[in-house]
N, C-alpha and C positions, 0 to 999 in steps of 0.2 A: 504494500500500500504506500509505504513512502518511498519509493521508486517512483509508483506511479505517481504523486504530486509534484516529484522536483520533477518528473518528464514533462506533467502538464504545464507549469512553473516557466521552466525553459522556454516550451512553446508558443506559450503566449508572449514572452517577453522576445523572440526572435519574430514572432507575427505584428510586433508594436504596437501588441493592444494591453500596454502597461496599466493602464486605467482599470486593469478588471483583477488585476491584484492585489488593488486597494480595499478597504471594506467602505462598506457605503455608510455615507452619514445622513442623516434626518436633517429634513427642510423645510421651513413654512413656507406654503405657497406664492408668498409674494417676494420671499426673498432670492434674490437674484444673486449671480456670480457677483463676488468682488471686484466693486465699480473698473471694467476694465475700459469701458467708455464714459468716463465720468459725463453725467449733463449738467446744461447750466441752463437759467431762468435767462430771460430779456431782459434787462436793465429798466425796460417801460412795460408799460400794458403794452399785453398785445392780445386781444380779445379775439382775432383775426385766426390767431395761430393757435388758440385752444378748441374756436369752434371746427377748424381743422382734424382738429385731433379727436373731438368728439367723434365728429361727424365717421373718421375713421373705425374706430371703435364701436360704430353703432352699425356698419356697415358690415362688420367679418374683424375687421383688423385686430392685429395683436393689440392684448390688453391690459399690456406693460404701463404701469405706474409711469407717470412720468411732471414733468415740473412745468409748473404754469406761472404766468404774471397776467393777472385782468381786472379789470377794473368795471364800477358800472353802479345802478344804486341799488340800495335795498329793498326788496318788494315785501319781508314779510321777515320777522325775528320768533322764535320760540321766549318767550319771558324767563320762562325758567331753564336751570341748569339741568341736566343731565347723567348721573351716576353710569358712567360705565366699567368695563373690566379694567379698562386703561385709565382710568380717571373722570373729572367731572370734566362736560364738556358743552360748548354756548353753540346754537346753530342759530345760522339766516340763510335766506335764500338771497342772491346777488342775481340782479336780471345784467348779461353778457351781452344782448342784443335784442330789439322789439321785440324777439320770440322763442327767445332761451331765458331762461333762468337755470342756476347753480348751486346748491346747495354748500353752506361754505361751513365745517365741521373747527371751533375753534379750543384746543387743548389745554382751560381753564387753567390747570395745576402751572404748565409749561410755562403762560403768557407772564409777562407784567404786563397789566391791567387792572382797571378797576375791576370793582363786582361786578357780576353780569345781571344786567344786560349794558352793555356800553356802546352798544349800535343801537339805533334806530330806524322803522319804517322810512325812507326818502334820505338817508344820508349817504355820502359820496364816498366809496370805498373801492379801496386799493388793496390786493389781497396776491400775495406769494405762496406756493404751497404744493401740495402733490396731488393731482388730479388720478384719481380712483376711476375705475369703471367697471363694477358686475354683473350689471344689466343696465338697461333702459330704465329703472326704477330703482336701483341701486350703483349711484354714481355720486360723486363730489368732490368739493377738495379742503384736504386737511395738512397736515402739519405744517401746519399757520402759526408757528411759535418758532422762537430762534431756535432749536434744539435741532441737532440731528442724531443719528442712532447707525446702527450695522444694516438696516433696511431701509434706511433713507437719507442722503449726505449733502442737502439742499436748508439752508436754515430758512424759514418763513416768516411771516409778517401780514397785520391787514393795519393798513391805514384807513382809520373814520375821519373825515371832515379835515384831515390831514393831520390827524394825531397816530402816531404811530403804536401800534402794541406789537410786542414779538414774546 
């Protein structure tokens, strides 16, 4: 029997399929390879190139996480906070364009900010973050706080009325 494992051993390392020598580790699904194409946000809104990106993802396209800058006003705020697994957490919706709106996921614990709710219905927001997509009704974008982590390397931010929170 150990004959036969360094024969197989050998073979696969002469066939260069080294990778299957390895043992395999456990992955959340959202976590990707180690950024080996780092992304980067736009310096400005670009309302343009997210609804691109929707529109991709709502279409087949891959539905790789990926980093947004948009801006636009608020149609509608949740009053209260949110207990989740990750923390407490403030939602609004931000309208991107006469016929999008986006739910904007914002990570209480993370921000400096005041108490929530620190947006309002009709105020003018500027918002950095990771646009999500699971479905057509489960989509938005969150890590909206300066923080980043091993599954996301983009720090975030929403500007209200041009006060900044991260």
């Amino acid at each position: 029997m150990m004959a036969y494992s360094r024969l197989l051993l050998a073979a696969l390392l002469l066939s260069g399929l080294t990778g299957l020598t390895q043992p395999a580790n456990a992955r959340h699904w959202r976590d990707e390879a180690p950024f080996a194409a780092i992304q980067t946000v736009s310096p400005t809104c670009d309302n343009q190139d997210f609804l691109s990106k929707q529109l991709a993802f709502e279409n087949g396209g891959a539905k790789a996480d990926t980093p947004v800058h948009i801006c636009g006003k608020v149609l509608a705020v949740s009053p209260n906070a949110k207990r989740t697994r990750s923390g407490w957490h403030g939602y609004f919706y931000l309208a991107v364009s006469p016929s999008v709106s986006i739910r904007i996921v914002s990570g209480l614990d993370e921000m400096h900010a005041p108490t929530w709710p620190w947006v309002s219905k009709g105020d003018q927001v500027e918002v950095v973050g990771r646009y999500y997509y699971d479905s057509i009704r489960r989509q938005g974008v969150d890590w909206t706080h300066h923080g980043t982590g091993r599954s996301w390397h983009v720090p975030g931010y929403v500007t209200v009325n041009g006060t900044r929170y991260d």
